[in-house]
N, C-alpha and C positions, 0 to 999 in steps of 0.2 A: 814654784810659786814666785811672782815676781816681787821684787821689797816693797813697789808699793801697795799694793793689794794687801800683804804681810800687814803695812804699816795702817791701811785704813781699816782692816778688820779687828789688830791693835786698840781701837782708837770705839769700835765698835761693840758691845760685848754679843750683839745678835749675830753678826756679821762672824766672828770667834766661835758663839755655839753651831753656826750653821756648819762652817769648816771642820768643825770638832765630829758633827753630825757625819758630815760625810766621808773623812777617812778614818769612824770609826775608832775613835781615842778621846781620852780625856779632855775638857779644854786647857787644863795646864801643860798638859803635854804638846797640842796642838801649840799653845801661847810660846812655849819655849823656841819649837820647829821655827815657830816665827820671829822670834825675839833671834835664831840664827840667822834668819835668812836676811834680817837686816842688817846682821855685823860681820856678814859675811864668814859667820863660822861653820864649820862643817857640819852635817844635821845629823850625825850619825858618828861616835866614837868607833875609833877601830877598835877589832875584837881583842887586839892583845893587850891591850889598856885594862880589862878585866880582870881583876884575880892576883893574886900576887904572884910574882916571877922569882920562880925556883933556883939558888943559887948553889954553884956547886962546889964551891968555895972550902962548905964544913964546918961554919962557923958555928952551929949548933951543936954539934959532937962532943962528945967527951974523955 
């Protein structure tokens, strides 16, 4: 999606539910996708970001 499209759909709320319509998602979800696409952040967290990371440390033991 290009930022300005992002930005006039932004700006639109018809323009938002149509996009929302078409891939199938929420429009806050969609608003977000676009709210990345204009600040150039990544539209998709990587997977290992998920969950908490298991340390092997011991610091829990007794």
């Amino acid at each position: 999606m290009r930022p300005q499209a992002a930005a006039n759909a932004l700006q639109q709320y018809s323009l938002l539910a149509l996009q929302a319509v078409k891939d199938c998602e929420s429009p806050a979800k969609t608003r977000l996708k676009m709210m990345r696409t204009l600040t150039d952040l990544p539209t998709e967290l990587p997977k290992e970001s998920f969950g908490r990371k298991k340390s092997s440390s011991g610091t829990n033991s007794r």
